[in-house]
KOLDRENSE-59473 format. One line per 8 residues: number of its first residue (from 0); their letters; for each residue x, y, z of C-alpha. Coordinates in nm, 3 decimals, padded with zeros to 5 digits. Example, Ala and Ser with C-alpha at 12.3 -4.5 7.8 and 13.67 -1.06 7.14 Angstrom:
BEGIN
0 = as = 01.230,-00.450,00.780; 01.367,-00.106,00.714
END
This chain:
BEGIN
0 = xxxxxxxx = -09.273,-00.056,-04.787; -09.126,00.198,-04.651; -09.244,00.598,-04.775; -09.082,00.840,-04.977; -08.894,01.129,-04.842; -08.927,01.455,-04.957; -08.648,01.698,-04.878; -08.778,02.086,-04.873
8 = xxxxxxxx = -09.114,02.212,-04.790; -09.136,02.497,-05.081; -09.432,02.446,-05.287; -09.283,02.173,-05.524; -09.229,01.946,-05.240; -09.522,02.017,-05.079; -09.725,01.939,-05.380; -09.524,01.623,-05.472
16 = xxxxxxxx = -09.601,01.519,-05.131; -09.965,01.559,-05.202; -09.982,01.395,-05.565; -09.808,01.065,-05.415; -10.095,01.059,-05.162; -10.353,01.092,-05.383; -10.167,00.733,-05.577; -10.177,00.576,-05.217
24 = xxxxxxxx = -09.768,00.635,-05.135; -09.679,00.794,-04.825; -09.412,01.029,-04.762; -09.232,01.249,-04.520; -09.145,01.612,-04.595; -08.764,01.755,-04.446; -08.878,02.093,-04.422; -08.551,02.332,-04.256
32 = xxxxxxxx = -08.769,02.623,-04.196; -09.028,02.654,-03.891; -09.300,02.587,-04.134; -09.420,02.964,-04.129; -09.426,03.139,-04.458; -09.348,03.474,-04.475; -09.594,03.693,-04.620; -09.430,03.879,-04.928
40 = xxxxxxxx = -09.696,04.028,-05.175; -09.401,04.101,-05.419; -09.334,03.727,-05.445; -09.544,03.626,-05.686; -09.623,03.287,-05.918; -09.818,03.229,-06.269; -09.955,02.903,-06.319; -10.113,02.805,-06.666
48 = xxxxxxxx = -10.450,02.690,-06.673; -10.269,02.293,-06.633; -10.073,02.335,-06.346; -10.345,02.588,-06.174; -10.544,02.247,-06.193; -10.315,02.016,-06.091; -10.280,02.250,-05.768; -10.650,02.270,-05.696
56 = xxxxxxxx = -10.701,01.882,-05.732; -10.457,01.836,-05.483; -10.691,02.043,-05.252; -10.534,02.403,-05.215; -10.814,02.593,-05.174; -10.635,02.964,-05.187; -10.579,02.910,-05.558; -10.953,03.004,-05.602
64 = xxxxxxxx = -10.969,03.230,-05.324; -10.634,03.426,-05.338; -10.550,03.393,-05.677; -10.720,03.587,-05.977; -10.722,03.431,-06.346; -10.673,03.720,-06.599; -10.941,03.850,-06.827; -10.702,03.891,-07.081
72 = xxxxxxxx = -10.320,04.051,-07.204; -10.242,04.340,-07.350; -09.891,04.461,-07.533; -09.779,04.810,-07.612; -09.480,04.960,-07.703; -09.387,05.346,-07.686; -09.780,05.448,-07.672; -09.878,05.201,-07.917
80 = xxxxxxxx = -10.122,04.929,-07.792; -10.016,04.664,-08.032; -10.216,04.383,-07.953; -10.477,04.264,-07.703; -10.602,03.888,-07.594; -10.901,03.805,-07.411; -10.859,03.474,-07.227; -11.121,03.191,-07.154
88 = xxxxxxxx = -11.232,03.207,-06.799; -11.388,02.897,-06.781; -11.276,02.557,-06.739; -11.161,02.465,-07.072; -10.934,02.657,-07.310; -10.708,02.558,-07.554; -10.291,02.574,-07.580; -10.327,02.587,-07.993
96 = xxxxxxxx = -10.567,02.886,-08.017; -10.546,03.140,-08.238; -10.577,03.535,-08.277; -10.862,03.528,-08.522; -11.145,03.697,-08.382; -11.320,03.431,-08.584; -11.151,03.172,-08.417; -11.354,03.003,-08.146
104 = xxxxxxxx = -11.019,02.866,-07.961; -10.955,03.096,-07.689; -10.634,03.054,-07.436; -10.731,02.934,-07.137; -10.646,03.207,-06.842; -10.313,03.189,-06.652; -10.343,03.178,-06.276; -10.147,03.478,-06.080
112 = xxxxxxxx = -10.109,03.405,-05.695; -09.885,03.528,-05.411; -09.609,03.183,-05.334; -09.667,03.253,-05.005; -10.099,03.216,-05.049; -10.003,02.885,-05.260; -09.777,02.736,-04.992; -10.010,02.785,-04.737
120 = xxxxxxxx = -10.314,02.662,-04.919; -10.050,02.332,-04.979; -09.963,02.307,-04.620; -10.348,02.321,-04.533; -10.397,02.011,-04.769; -10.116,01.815,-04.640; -10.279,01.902,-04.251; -10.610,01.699,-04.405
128 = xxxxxxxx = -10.363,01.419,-04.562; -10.292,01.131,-04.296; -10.072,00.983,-04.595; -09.816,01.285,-04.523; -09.565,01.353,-04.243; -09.447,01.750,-04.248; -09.152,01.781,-04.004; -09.004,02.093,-03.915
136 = xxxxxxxx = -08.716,02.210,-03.843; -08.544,01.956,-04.018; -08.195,02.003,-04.206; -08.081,01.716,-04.388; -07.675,01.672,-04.390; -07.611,01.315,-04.498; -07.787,01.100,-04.730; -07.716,00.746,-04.790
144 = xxxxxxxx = -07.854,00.456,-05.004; -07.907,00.092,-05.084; -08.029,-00.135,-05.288; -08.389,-00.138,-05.095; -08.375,00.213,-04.999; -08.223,00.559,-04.887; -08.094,00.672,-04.563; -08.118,01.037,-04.435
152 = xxxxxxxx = -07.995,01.228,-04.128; -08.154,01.526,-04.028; -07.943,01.792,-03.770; -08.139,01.908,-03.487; -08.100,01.865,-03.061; -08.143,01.522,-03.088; -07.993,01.408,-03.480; -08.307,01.200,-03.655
160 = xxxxxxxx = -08.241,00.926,-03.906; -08.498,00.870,-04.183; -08.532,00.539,-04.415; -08.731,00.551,-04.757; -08.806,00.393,-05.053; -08.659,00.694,-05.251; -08.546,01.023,-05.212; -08.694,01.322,-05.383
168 = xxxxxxxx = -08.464,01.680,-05.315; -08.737,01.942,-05.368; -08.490,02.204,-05.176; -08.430,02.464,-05.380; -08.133,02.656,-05.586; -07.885,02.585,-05.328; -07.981,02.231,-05.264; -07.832,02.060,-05.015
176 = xxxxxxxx = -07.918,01.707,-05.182; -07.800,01.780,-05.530; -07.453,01.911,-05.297; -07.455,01.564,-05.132; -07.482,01.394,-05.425; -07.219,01.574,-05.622; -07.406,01.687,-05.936; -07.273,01.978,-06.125
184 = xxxxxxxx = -07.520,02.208,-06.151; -07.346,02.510,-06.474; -07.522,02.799,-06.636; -07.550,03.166,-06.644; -07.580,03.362,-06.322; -07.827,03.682,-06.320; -07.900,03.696,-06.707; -08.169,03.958,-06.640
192 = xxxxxxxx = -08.252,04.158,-06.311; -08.582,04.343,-06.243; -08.696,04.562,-05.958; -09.033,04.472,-05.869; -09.297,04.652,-05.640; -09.647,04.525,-05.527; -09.905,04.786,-05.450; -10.262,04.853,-05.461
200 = xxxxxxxx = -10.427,05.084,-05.711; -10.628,05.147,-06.016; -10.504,05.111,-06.367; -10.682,05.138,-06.702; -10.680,04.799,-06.780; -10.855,04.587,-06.438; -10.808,04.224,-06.450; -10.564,04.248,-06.755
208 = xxxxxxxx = -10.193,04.174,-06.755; -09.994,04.439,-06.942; -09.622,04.410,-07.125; -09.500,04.738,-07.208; -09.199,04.790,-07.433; -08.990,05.122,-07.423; -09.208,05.318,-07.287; -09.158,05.673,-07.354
216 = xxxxxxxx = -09.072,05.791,-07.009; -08.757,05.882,-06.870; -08.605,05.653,-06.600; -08.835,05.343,-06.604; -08.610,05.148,-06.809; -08.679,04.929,-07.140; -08.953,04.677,-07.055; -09.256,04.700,-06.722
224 = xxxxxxxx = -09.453,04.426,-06.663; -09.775,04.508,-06.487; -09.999,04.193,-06.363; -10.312,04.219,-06.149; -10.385,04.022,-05.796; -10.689,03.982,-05.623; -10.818,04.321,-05.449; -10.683,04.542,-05.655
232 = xxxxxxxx = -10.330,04.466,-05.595; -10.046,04.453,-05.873; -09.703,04.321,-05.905; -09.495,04.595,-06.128; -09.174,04.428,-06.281; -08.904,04.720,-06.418; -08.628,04.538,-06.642; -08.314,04.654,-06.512
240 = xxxxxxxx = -08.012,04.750,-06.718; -07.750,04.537,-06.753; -07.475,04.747,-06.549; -07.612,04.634,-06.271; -07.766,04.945,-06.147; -07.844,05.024,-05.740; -08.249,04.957,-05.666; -08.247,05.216,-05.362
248 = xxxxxxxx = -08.603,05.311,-05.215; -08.586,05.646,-05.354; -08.514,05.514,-05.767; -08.819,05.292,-05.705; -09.038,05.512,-05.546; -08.990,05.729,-05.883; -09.037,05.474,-06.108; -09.369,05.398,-05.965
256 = xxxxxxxx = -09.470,05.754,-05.984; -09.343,05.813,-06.314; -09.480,05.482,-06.463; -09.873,05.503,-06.301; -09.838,05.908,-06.402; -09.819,05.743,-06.780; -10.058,05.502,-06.729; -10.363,05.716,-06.631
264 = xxxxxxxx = -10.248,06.004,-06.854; -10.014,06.243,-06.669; -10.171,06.208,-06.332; -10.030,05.953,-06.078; -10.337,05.781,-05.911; -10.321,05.689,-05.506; -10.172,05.394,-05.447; -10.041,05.195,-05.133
272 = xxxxxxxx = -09.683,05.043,-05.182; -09.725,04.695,-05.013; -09.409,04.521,-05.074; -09.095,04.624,-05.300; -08.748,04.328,-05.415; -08.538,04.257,-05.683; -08.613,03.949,-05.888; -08.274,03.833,-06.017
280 = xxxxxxxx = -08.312,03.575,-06.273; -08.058,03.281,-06.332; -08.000,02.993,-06.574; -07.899,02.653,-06.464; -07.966,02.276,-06.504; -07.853,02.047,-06.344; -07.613,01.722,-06.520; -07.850,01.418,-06.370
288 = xxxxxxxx = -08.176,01.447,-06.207; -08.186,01.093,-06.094; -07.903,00.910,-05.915; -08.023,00.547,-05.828; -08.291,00.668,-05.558; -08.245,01.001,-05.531; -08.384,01.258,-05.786; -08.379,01.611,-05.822
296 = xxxxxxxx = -08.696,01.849,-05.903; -08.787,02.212,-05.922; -08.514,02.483,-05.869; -08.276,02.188,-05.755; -08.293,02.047,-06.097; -08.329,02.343,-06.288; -08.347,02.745,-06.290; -08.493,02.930,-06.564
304 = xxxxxxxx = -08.741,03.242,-06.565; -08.681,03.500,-06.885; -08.921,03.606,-07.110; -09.228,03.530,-06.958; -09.160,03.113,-06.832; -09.220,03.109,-06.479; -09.008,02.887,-06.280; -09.253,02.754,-06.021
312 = xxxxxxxx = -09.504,02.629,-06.304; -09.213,02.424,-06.487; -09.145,02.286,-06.114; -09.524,02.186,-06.044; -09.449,01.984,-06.421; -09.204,01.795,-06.279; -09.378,01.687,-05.982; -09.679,01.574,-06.246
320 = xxxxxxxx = -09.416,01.419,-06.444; -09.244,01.219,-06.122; -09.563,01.123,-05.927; -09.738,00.864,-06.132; -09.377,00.740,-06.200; -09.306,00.723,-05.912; -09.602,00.577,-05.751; -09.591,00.281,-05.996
328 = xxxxxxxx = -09.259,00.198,-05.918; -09.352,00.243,-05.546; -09.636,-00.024,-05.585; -09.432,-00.254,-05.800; -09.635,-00.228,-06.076; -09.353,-00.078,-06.373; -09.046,-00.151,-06.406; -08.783,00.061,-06.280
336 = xxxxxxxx = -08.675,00.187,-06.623; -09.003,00.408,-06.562; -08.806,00.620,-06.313; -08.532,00.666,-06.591; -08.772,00.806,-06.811; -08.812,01.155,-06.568; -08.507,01.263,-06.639; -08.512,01.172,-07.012
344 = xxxxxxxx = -08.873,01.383,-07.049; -08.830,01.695,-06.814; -08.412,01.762,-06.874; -08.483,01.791,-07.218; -08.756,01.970,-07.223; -08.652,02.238,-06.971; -08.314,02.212,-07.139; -08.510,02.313,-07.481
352 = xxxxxxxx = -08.688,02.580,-07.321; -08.331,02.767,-07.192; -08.189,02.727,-07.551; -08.501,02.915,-07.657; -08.450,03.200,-07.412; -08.063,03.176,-07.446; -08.117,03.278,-07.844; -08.390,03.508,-07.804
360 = xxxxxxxx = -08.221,03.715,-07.554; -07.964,03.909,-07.733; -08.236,04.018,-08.018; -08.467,04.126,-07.705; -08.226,04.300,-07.503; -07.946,04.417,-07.799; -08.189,04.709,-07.903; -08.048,04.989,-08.090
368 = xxxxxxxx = -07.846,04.986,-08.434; -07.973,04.918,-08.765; -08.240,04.652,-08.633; -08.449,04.925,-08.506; -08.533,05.042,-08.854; -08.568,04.713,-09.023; -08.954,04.652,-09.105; -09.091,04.379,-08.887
376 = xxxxxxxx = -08.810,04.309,-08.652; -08.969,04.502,-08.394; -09.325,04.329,-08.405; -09.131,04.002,-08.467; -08.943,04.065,-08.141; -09.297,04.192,-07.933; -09.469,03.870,-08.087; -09.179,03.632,-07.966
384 = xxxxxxxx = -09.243,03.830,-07.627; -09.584,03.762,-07.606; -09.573,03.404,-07.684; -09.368,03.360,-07.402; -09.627,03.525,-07.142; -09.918,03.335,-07.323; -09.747,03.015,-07.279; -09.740,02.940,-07.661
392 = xxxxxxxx = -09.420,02.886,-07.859; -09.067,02.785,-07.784; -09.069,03.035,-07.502; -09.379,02.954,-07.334; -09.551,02.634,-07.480; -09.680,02.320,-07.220; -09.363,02.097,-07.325; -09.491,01.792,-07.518
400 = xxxxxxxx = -09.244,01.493,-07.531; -09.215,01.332,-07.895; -08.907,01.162,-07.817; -08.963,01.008,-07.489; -08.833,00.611,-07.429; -09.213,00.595,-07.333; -09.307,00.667,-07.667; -09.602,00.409,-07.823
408 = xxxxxxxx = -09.430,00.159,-08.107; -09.584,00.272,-08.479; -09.869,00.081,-08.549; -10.051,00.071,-08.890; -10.385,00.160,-08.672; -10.275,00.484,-08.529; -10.460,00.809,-08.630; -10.330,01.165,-08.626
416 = xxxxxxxx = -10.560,01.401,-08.401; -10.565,01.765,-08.284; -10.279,01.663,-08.004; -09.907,01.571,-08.151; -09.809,01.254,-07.949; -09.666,01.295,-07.605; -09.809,01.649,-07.588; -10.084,01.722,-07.298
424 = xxxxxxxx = -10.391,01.646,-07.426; -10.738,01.904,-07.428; -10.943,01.949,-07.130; -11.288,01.795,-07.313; -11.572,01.742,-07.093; -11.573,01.343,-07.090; -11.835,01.096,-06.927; -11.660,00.922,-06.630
432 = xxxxxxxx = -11.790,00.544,-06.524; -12.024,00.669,-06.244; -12.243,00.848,-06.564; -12.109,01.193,-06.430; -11.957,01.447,-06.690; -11.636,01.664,-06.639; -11.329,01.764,-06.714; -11.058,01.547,-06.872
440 = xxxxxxxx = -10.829,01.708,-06.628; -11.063,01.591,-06.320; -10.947,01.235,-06.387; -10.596,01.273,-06.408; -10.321,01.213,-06.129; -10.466,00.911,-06.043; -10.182,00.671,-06.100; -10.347,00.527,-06.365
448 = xxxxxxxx = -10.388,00.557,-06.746; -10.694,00.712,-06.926; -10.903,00.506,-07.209; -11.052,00.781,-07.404; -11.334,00.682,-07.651; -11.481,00.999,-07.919; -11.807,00.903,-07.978; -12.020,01.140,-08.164
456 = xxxxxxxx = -12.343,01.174,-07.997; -12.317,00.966,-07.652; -12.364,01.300,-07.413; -12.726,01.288,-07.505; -12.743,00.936,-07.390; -12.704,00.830,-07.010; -12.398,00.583,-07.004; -12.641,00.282,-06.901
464 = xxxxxxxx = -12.798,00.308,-07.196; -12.502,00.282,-07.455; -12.228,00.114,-07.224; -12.340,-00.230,-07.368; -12.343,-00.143,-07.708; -12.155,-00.057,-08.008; -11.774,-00.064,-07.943; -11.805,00.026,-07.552
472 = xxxxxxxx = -11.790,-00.397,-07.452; -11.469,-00.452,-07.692; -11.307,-00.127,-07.539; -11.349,-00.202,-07.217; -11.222,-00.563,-07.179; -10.920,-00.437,-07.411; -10.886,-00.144,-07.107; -10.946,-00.457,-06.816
480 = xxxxxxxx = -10.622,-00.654,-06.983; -10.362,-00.339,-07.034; -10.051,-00.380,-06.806; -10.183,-00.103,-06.612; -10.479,00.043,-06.436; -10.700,00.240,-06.646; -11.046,00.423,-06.678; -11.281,00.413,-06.989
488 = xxxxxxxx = -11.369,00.798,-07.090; -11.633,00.879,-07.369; -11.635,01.218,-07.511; -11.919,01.380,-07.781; -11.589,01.476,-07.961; -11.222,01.561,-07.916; -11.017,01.822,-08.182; -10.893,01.682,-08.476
496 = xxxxxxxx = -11.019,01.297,-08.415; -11.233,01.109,-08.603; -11.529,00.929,-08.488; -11.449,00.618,-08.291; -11.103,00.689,-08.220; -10.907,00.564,-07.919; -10.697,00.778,-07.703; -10.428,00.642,-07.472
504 = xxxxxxxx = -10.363,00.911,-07.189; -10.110,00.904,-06.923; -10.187,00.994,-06.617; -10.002,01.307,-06.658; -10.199,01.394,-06.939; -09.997,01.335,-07.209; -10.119,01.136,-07.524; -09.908,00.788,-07.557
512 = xxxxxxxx = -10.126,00.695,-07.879; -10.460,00.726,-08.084; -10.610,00.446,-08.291; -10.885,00.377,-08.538; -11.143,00.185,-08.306; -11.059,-00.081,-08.122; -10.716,-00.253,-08.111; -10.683,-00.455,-07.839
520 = xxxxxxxx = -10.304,-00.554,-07.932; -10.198,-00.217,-08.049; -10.316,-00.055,-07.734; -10.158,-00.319,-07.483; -09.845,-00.243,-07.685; -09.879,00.130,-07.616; -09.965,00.091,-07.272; -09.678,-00.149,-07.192
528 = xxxxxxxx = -09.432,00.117,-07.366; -09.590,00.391,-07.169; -09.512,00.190,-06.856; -09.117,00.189,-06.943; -09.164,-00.203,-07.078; -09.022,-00.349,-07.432; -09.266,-00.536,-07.615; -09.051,-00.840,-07.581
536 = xxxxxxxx = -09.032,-00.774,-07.105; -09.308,-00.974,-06.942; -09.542,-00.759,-06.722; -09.351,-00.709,-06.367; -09.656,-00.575,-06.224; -09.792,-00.707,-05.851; -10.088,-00.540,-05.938; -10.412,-00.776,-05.815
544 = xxxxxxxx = -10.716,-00.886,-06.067; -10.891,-00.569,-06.203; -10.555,-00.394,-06.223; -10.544,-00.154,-05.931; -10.196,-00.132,-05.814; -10.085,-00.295,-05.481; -10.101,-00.063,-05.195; -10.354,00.223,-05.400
552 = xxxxxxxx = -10.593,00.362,-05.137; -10.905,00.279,-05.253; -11.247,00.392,-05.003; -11.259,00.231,-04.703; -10.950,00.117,-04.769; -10.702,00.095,-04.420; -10.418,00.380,-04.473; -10.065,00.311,-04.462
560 = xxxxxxxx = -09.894,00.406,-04.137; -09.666,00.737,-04.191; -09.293,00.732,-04.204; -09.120,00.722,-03.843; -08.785,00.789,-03.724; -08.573,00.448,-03.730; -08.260,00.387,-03.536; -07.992,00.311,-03.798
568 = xxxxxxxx = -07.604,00.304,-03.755; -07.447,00.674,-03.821; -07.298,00.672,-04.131; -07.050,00.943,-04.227; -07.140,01.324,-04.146; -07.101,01.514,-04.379; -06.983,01.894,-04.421; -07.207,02.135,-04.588
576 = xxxxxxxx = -07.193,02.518,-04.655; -07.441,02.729,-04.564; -07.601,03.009,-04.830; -07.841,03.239,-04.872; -08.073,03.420,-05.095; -08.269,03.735,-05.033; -08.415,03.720,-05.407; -08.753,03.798,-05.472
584 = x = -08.881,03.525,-05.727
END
């Protein structure tokens, strides 16, 4: 079967290519560019604790070596410090935590790392991955498909023609695929603007990330956001006016003197200026992210970035969205209804999340008036703000998806537990088959669907000795006859479950369904509506005896050949524009 192709080599497409490999399904990335990145300190990404594992599963090593995970957040406004939050380091965190000290729920620590350290820790993956084809200087201008497949023409010396199962455009705000395939593409263009400078120095607060509201200097503006890099380098974000107000060298040069001379109490401390942009910040979405074979992800489906969201980590969610989708339908093991459900999830939920920012916005930004008197409205507006950075709240919150058409049917054995249904479940240690324990998150990405059994007790017991007893034979010949591949998990204990309870997890991480014990029915039924199936659809899957889906790369397992050019008859040309951006994002 022919490979998928992947057009744009940014870090979205990069790590889609990546999380289809690891669910045996090759692909080809269209990458325009040379393939060198251009080192730009000031271009900077923050990746909650979720996505900054996704990333490192798919083997990008610079996340732990060029990116630093923040020992906590602190918000002030004029020279109050109004709150502070220290963050779990570790593996594990939680995204319902609270701010009781009492509280043992901790947020787990975001992930702040230079784009241009992330892409190249990406390309270095996709170097070890004979699953994926990176071609250069490759700039699609016609795309094409069938019932079986999609055509694509790349320009170049001699004009390349590409054939694949589907077509992913990973390529960007201007993209040249969502262009081809005519999809509107409305919103709001620069609804906020910030100068930003990276530089090394020494603040008060090392390791922390710092929101400051209205500070009480002249000429730094209304908001600075100040968050810490690896050797003792930080990325300084000034909220511009809305006039839209000239960023020459000399303005920012003075707003970095003026803001670290506040900082460390009247005296500006050395720094070195390292890189300096403007971050211009826009809000669009795109009408369809799927057309037949062709879909749309990351800032071609979607821009969005206020208050704290950050635009690549919503991208990385759609590739862990699309992947397993997409992989099943690439095997033949799901229907093709699967495919629909991308859209359905990740529209809506990135649609809810620029709603969110749309309404909070004019409270944020209005300022002034009567509402600056009114008790509360001020610490209602800085808590709003720091849900967003924390990645809590309709501002900032992992997007759960209640509604989806993958949802489980009700069932009369269902339980409630600490997770709301299609929302990403915790990151519990678990015990995997080979009698290892790790992470929940460790297992996921696999293509295939995780059995989770809470059993109070088991991780003082090697799995040999209780895998034969007890519910564990039921559960797992229930798991052997779902609809799709899937893994038996134990766990000591999981928030908010009872004992014995049955957790159906995607392979995206997102709970389908929890049950009372054992159900074998109920949790085929689950697993079949997870897959994009109606109770009443027959399984469509090719998948062999033991339910490992045709064409997964198991060890020893021979590898698919990559994608190579084909000689197809030229279709039409077609005419495309030519833009630019100099943003920094």
């Amino acid at each position: 079967m022919d490979p998928v192709i992947i057009v744009g080599a940014g870090p979205v497409g990069l790590a889609l290519s990546l999380a289809l490999a690891a669910q045996g399904v090759p692909s080809v990335v269209l990458d325009e560019t040379s393939g060198k990145e251009d080192p730009r300190p000031a271009r900077t990404v923050v990746l909650r604790a979720d996505m900054a594992a996704l990333v490192e599963r798919l083997g990008c090593a610079t996340v732990r070596d060029e990116g630093l995970r923040w020992v906590g957040w602190r918000g002030m406004r004029r020279r109050q410090h109004l709150r502070q939050v220290a963050f779990d380091l570790g593996l594990g965190g939680t995204e319902e935590w609270s701010e009781d000290p009492d509280s043992p729920a901790a947020p787990a620590a975001p992930l702040h790392i230079p784009q241009h350290a992330l892409a190249r820790g990406l390309r270095e993956a996709i170097a070890r991955e004979p699953l994926v084809r990176l071609v250069t200087d490759a700039r699609l201008d016609t795309v094409e498909q069938d019932r079986t497949g999609v055509t694509a023409h790349t320009r170049g010396a001699d004009g390349t023609w590409w054939r694949g199962s589907h077509l992913v455009g990973c390529d960007g705000a201007r993209s040249t695929v969502r262009k081809l395939l005519g999809v509107r593409f409305p919103g709001r263009t620069a609804v906020e603007r910030h100068a930003v400078a990276a530089l090394r120095t020494e603040l008060p607060w090392p390791g922390e990330s710092l929101l400051h509201r209205q500070p009480p200097w002249r000429g730094v503006g209304e908001e600075i956001t100040a968050r810490p890099l690896p050797d003792g380098v930080w990325r300084v974000d000034w909220l511009l006016p809305p006039r839209g107000e000239l960023v020459t060298p000399d303005a920012l040069v003075a707003r970095i003197r003026e803001t670290l001379a506040g900082w460390c109490e009247g005296g500006t401390p050395p720094y070195e200026l390292l890189d300096t942009g403007v971050h211009t910040l826009h809000h669009r979405l795109a009408r369809r992210w799927r057309v037949d074979r062709v879909l749309l992800a990351g800032d071609a489906a979607h821009l969005l970035g206020a208050i704290g969201t950050q635009a690549l980590d919503e991208g990385l969610r759609d590739v862990d969205n699309l992947a397993w989708k997409l992989a099943l339908t690439w095997h033949r093991a799901a229907p093709d209804t699967l495919l629909d459900s991308y859209q359905s999830e990740r529209r809506t939920a990135i649609a809810a999340r620029l709603r969110a920012a749309d309404q909070a916005l004019p409270a944020l930004r209005g300022g002034g008036g009567l509402r600056s008197y009114l008790p509360g409205v001020m610490r209602g507006h800085d808590a709003l703000l720091t849900d967003g950075h924390l990645g809590r709240g309709p501002l900032g919150a992992s997007p759960a998806y209640p509604h989806s058409p993958l949802a489980a049917p009700f069932s009369e054995g269902m339980v409630p537990v600490g997770t709301p249904l299609g929302a990403p479940v915790e990151d519990v240690r678990v015990t995997a088959p080979d009698d290892t324990t790790v992470r929940l998150r460790d297992r996921l990405g696999q293509a295939r669907f995780l059995v989770l059994l809470v059993a109070p007790g088991s991780g003082v017991w090697e799995r040999r000795h209780w895998r034969t007893a007890g519910l564990m034979p039921r559960l797992e010949e229930a798991a052997e006859a779902l609809p799709v591949a899937s893994e038996v998990l134990v766990t000591d204990a999981y928030p908010g479950a009872p004992a014995h309870a049955v957790l159906l997890v995607r392979p995206d991480g997102h709970l389908v369904a929890a049950f009372a014990g054992v159900r074998p029915e109920e949790l085929h039924a689950a697993a079949e509506a997870a897959r994009g199936s109606t109770p009443e659809e027959a399984p469509a899957s090719d998948a062999p005896e033991g339910g490992e889906p045709s064409g997964a790369r198991s060890p020893g397992s021979a590898t698919p050949d990559p994608m190579v050019p084909v000689e197809v008859p030229a279709p039409a040309e077609a005419s495309l524009g030519h833009d630019r951006t100099v943003d920094v994002h």
